[in-house]
TIPAKE-655465 format. One line per field, with one value per residue (C-alpha): x, y, z; residue number from 1. Coordinates in steps of 0.2 Angstrom, whole numbers, plus 5000, padded with zeros to 4 digits. Example, Ala and Ser with C-alpha at 12.3 -4.5 7.8 and 13.67 -1.06 7.14 Angstrom:
2
xx = c(5062; 5068)
yy = c(4978; 4995)
zz = c(5039; 5036)
num = c(1; 2)
! end
This chain:
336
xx = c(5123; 5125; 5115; 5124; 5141; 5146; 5136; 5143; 5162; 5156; 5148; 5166; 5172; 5169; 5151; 5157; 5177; 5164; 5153; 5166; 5175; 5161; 5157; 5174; 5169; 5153; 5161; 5175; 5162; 5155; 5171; 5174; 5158; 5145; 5133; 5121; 5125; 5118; 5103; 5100; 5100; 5090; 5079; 5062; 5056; 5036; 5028; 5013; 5026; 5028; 5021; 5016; 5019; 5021; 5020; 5033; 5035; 5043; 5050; 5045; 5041; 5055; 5069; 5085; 5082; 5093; 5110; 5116; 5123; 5127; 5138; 5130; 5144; 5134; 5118; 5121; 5129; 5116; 5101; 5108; 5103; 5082; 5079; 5066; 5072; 5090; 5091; 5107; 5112; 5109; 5118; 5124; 5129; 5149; 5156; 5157; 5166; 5150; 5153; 5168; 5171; 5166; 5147; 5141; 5135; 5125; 5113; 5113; 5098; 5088; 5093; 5096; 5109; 5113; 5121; 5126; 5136; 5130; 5129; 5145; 5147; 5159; 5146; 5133; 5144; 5154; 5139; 5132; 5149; 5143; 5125; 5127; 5134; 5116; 5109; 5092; 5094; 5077; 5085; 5078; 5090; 5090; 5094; 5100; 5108; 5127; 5130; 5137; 5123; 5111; 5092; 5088; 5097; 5095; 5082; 5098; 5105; 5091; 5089; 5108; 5105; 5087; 5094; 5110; 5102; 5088; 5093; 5100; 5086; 5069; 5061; 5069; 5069; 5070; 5079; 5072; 5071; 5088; 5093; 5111; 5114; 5113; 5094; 5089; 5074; 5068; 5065; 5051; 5041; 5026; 5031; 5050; 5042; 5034; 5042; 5054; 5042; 5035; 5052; 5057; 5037; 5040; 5058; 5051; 5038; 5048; 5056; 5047; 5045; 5043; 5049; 5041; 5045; 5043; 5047; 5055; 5048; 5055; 5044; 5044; 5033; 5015; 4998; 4996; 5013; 5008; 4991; 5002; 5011; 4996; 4990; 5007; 5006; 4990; 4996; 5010; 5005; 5022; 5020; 5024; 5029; 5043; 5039; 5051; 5067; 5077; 5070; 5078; 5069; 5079; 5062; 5062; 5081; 5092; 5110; 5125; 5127; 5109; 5114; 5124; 5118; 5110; 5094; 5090; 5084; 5079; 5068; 5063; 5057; 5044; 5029; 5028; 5036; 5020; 5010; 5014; 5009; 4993; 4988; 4993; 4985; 4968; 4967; 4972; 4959; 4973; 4979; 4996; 5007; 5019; 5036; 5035; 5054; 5057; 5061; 5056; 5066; 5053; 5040; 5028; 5036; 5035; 5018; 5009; 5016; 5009; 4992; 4993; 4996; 5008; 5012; 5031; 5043; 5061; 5077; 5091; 5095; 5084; 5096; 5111; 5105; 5096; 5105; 5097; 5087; 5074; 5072; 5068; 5057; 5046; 5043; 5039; 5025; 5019; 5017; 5008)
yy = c(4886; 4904; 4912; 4900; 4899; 4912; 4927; 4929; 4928; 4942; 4952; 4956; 4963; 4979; 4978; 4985; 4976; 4959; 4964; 4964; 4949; 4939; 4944; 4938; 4920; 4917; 4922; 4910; 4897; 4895; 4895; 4877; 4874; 4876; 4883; 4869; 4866; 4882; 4879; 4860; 4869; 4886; 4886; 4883; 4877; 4877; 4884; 4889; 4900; 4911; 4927; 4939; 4958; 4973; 4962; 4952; 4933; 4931; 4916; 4918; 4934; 4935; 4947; 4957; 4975; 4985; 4992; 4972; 4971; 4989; 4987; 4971; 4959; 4945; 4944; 4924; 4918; 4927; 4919; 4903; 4908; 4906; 4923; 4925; 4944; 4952; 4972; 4980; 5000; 5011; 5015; 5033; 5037; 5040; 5031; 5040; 5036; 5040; 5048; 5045; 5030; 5023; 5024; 5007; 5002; 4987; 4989; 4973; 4973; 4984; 4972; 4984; 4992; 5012; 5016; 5032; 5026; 5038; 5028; 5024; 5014; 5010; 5019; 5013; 5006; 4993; 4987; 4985; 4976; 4961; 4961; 4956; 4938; 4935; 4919; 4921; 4930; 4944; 4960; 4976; 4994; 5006; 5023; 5039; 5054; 5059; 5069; 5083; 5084; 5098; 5094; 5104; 5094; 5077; 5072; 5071; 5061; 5047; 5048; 5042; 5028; 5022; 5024; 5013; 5000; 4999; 4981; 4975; 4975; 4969; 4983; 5000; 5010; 5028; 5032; 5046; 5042; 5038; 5048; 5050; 5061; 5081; 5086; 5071; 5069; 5085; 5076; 5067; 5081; 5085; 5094; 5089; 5071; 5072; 5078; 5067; 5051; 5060; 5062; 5044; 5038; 5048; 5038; 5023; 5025; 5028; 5009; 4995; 4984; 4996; 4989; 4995; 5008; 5010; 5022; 5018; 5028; 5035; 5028; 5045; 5053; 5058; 5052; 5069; 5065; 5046; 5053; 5063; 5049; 5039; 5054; 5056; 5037; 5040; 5055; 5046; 5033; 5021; 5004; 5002; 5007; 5000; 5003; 5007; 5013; 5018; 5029; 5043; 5042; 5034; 5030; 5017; 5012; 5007; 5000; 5013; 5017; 5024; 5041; 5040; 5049; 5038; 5029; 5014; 4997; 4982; 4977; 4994; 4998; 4981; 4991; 5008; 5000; 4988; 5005; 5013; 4997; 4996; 5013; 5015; 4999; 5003; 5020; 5019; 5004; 4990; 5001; 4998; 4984; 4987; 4976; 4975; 4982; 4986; 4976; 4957; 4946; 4931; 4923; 4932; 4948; 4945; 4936; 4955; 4963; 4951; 4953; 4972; 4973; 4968; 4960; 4954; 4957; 4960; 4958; 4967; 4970; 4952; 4943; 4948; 4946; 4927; 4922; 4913; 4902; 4915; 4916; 4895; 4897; 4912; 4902; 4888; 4895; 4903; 4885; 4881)
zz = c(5114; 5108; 5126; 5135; 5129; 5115; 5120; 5139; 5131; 5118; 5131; 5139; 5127; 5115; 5105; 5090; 5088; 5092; 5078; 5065; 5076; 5071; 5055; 5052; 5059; 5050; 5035; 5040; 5042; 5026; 5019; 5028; 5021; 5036; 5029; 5027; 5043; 5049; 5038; 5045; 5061; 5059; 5044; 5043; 5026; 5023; 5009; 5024; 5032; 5014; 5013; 5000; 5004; 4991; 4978; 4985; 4991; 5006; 5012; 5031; 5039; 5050; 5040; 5047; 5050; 5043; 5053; 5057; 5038; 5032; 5018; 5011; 5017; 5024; 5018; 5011; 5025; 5036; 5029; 5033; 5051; 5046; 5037; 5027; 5022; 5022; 5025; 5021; 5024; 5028; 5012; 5006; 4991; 4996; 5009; 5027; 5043; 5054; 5072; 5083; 5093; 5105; 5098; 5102; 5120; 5129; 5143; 5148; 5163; 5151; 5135; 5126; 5114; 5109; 5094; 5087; 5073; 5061; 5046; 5044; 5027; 5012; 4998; 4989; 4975; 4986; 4991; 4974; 4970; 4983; 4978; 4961; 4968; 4976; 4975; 4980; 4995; 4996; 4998; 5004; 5001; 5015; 5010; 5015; 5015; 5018; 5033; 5023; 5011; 5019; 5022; 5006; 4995; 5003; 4989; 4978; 4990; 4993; 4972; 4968; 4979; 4971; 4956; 4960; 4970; 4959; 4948; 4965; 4980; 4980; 4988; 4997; 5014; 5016; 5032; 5039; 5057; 5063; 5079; 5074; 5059; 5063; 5057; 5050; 5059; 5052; 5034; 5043; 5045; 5032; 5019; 5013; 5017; 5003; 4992; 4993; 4992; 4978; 4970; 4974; 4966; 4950; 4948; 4951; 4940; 4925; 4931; 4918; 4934; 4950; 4964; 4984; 4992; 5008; 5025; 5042; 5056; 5071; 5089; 5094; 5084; 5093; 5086; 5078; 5068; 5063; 5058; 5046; 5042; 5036; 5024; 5018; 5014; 5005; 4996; 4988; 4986; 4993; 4997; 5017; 5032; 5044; 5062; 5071; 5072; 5086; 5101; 5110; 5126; 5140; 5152; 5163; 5159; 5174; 5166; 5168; 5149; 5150; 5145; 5131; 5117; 5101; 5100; 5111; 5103; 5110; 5125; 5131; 5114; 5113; 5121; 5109; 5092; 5095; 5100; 5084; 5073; 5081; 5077; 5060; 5059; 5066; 5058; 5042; 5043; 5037; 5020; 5019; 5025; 5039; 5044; 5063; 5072; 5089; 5104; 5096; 5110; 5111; 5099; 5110; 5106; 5090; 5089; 5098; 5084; 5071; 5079; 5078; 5061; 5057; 5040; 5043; 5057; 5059; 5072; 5079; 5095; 5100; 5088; 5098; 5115; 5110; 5094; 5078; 5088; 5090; 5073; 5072; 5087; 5078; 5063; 5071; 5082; 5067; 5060; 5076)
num = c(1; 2; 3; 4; 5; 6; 7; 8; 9; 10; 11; 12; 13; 14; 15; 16; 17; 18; 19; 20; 21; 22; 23; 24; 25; 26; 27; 28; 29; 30; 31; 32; 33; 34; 35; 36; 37; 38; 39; 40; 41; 42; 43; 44; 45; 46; 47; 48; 49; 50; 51; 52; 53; 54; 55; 56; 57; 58; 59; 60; 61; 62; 63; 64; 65; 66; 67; 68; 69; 70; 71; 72; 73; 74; 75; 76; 77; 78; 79; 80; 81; 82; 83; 84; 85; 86; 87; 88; 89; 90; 91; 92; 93; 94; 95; 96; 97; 98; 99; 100; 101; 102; 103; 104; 105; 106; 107; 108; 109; 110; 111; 112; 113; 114; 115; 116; 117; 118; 119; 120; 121; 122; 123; 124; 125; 126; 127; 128; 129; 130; 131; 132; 133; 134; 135; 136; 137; 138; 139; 140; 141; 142; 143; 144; 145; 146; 147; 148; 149; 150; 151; 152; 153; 154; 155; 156; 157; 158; 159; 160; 161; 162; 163; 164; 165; 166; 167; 168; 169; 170; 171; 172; 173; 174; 175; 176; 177; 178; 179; 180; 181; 182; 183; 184; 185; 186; 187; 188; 189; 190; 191; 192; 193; 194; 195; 196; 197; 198; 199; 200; 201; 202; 203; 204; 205; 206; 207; 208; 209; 210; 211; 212; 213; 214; 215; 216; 217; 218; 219; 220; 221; 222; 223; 224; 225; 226; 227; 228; 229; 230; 231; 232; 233; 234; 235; 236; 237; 238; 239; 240; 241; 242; 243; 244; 245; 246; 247; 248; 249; 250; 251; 252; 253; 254; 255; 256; 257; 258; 259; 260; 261; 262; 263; 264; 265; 266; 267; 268; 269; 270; 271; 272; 273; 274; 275; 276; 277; 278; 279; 280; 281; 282; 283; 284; 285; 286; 287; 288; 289; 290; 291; 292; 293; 294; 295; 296; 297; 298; 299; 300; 301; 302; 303; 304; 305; 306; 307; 308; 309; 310; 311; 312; 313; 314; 315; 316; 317; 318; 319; 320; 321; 322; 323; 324; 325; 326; 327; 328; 329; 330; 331; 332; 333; 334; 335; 336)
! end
């Protein structure tokens, strides 16, 4: 129903007003009570589909990347769609309006979606507000840093959030990789890197139950780069990796909102985001679990990246373009 019926009506109008429209809705929804509706419909409940990663039991591998649910509005009514993980943020530690608008925009014959929203939230505290009424829900906590907050202060930054967050997710994210605040990027290289994973360790370890941390990567990075990431890894010691997040190249792309500035999710991205997962895979010789991003638009899509290494996967842009279906038709293969 929703490829056939609700997603063309969507796709004429503007992609971030029908984000909030249907936010609105869903939430709207389970007010009425459908919930367990949705859940009669979408989710898939065997105890052969459960996995246990960084410590964690996970009741499907099939989670919500990060970016869907910033602000930690949705995350009940959205495992009701087959989630097996919930990702809010990314979260900074005061609210921010992220770029201008318009920063959001389809590229429908490429499947695709650029952002450049900027991690635009309401703060780490709102969010903490609506996380204490979890019931169950397996939360992961992305992080970063204000735009404001220059690169040599940005440990400050990602440590209010840990600390915040900490009695409130399961396991965090640090946001290193997204395209669209000024300088970011430059964080992933070697040395603040680890500094900063260092930092976050040595907090965590002061917690009587640590919880994982782990760090989303960017697709663009070269093999000299992930080969850095893996020592880094092994150097600090953190629990994961997320591969990946959004790309800034604009290869092979032929829909008319092709150059807008931001990074590119969705089909375009399946090939390399698999790419990267192979490779750390093979050459850190399977040392560190890795949640699969990038481009999953079919239970093939996500099978390959499964197969490459992957311990768990998760959805963005495929769960706008092909709805919560796709999340029953992954965990059913997996039970075949």
């Amino acid at each position: 129903m929703y490829k056939f019926l609700l997603r063309p009506i969507f796709f004429l109008f503007d992609p971030e007003a029908v984000h909030h429209f249907t936010f609105k809705v869903i939430k709207w929804t389970h007010k009425l009570g459908l919930g367990s509706l949705f859940r009669a419909l979408y989710v898939v409940k065997d105890k052969r589909l459960e996995r246990e990663v960084f410590g964690l039991r996970f009741p499907n591998p099939v989670g919500l990347a990060a970016g869907f649910d910033k602000d930690a509005k949705l995350f009940q009514e959205l495992s009701n769609f087959g989630f097996g993980f919930i990702e809010i943020g990314t979260l900074t530690p005061k609210s921010q309006p992220g770029n201008p608008k318009k920063r959001l925009f389809r590229l429908k014959s490429d499947q695709a979606i650029i952002n450049r929203m900027g991690f635009n939230n309401g703060g780490v505290e709102g969010a903490i507000t609506r996380l204490r009424k979890n019931k169950g829900v397996l939360i992961g906590g992305n992080i970063g840093k204000n735009k404001v907050t220059p690169n040599e202060e940005a440990e400050n930054d990602y440590q209010i959030c840990f600390e915040a967050l900490f009695d409130h997710v399961d396991y965090f994210v640090v946001n290193v990789s997204s395209p669209n605040t000024p300088n970011l990027r430059a964080l992933q290289d070697k040395e603040p890197l680890t500094k900063l994973l260092l930092g976050l360790k040595k907090s965590n370890s002061l917690k009587s139950s640590p919880k994982p941390i782990l760090l989303k990567i960017a697709p663009d990075l070269t093999n000299e780069q992930l080969m850095d990431i893996i020592g880094i890894v092994e150097e600090t010691k953190i629990d994961g990796i997320i591969a990946t997040n959004t790309t800034i190249s604009r290869e092979g792309l032929t829909s008319e909102n092709k150059e807008e500035q931001g990074g590119l999710s969705g089909k375009p991205l399946t090939k390399r985001s698999t790419e990267v997962i192979r490779f750390l895979s093979e050459k850190s010789n399977r040392a560190f679990p890795i949640i699969g991003v990038g481009g999953i638009h079919s239970v093939e899509d996500a099978l390959e990246k499964l197969e490459a290494g992957a311990s768990l996967v998760q959805l963005y842009t495929g769960f706008i373009y092909e709805g919560p279906q796709l999340i029953k038709d992954i965990n059913k293969a997996l039970l075949k």
